[in-house]
C-alpha positions in Angstrom: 0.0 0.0 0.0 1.2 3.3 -0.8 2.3 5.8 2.5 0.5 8.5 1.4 -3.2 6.3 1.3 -2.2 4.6 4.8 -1.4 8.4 6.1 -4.7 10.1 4.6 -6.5 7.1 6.1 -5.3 7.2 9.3 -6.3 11.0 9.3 -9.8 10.5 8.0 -10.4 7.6 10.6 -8.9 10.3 13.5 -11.3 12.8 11.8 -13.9 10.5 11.7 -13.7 9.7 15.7 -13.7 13.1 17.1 -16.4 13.9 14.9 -17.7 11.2 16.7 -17.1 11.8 19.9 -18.3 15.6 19.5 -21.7 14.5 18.4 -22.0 12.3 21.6 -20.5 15.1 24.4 -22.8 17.7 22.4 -26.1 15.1 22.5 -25.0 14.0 26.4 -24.9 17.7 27.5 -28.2 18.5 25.8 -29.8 15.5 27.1 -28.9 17.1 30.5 -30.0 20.4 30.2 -33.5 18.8 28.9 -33.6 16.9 31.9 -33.2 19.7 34.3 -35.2 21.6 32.3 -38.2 19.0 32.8 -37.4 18.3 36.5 -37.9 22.2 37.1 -40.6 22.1 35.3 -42.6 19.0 37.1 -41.4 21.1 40.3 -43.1 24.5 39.6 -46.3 22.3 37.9 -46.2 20.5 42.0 -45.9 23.6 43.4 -48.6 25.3 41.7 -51.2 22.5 42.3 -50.1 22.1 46.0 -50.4 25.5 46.4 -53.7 25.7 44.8 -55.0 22.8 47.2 -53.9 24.7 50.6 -56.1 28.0 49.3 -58.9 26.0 48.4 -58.9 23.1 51.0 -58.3 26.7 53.5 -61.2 28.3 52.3 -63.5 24.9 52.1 -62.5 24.2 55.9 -63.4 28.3 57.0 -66.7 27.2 55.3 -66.9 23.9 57.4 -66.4 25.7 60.4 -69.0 27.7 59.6 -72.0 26.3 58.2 -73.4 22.2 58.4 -74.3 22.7 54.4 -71.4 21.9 52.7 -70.5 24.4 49.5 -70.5 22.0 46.8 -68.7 24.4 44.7 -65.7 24.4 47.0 -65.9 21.1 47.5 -66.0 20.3 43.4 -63.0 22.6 43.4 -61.4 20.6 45.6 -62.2 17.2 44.5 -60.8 18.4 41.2 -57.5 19.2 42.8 -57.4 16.0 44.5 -58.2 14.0 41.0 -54.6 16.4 39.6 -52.7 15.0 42.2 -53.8 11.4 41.8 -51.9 12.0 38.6 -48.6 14.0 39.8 -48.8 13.8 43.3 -46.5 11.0 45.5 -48.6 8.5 47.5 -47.6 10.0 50.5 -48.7 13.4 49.1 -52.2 11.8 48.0 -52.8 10.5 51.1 -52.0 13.3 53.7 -54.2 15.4 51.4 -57.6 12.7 51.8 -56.8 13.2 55.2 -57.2 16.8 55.1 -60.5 16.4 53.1 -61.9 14.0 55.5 -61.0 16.5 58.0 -62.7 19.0 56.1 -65.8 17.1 55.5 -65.9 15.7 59.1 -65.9 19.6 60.1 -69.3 19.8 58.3 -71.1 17.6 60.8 -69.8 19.4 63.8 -71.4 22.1 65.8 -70.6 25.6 63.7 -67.7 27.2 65.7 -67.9 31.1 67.0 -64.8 32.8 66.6 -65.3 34.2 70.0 -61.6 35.0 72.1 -62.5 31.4 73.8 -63.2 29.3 71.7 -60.5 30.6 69.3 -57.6 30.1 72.0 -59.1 26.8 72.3 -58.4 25.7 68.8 -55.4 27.3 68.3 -54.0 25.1 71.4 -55.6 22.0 69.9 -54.1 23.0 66.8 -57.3 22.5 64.8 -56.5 25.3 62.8 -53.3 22.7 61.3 -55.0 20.9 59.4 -52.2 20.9 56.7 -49.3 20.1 58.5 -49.3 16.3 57.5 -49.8 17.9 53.8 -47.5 20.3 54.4 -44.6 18.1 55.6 -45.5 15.5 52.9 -45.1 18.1 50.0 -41.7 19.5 51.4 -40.3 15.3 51.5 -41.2 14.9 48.2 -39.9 18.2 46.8 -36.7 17.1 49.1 -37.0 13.6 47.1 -37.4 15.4 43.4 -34.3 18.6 44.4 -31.3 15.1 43.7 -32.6 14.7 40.5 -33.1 17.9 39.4 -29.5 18.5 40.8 -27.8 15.9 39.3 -29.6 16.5 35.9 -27.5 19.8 36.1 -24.3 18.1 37.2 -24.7 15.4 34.4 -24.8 18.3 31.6 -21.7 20.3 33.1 -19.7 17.1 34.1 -20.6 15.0 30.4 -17.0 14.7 28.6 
């Protein structure tokens, strides 16, 4: 074989793999950034809908408190928001949040509470008024679960050769 066909080659086969090798640190970084991307996205989309469920479960259970008629408005509201996090929402999430509607709808069958100075100090030392902690604490665990990923997303796409 002649030198000069080995040599150019050898050089299109070296061109060849770092071509190569581009492509796949170029597609590895952007396949990353998508991922982090995403995972910031699902965590705002939680967010939103968790958020969303404490202002309505809060304004369904002020209506408890108030009335023996439930406000199936609210309630249809709220039913809705539990039906969004079937879909996104962890089992632990889903589950401290039927607690907080049993709560709720257990609330309608009680005696309607007067916010008197009483009977207000009362609840506040029962801690009554919490009815989302358990939801509370569930939703912070799983956004402490979902923050690795979305962190390591990021360090895959700086650390890809």
């Amino acid at each position: 074989m002649d030198a000069s066909l080995t040599s150019a080659f050898a050089a299109l086969a070296g061109a060849s793999i770092v071509a190569a090798v581009s492509f796949l640190r170029s597609w590895l970084v952007h396949h990353g950034q998508v991922r982090a991307q995403w995972a910031a996205q699902e965590r705002l989309r939680l967010q939103d809908l968790y958020k969303e469920f404490i202002e309505e479960s809060s304004k369904c259970y002020l209506d408890a408190l108030q009335h023996h008629e439930p406000d199936i408005s609210l309630l249809v509201v709220l039913y809705a928001k539990m039906s969004r996090m079937r879909v996104l929402a962890s089992p632990n999430v889903l589950a401290s949040a039927e607690r907080a509607l049993k709560r709720i709808l257990d609330t309608y069958s009680e005696t309607d509470v007067t916010f008197t100075d009483i009977s207000l100090r009362t609840m506040v030392q029962q801690e009554s008024f919490d009815f989302l902690r358990d939801f509370s604490e569930s939703c912070r665990a799983e956004f402490n679960l979902l923050r690795p990923a979305a962190l390591s997303g990021r360090v895959n796409s700086v650390a890809a050769p």
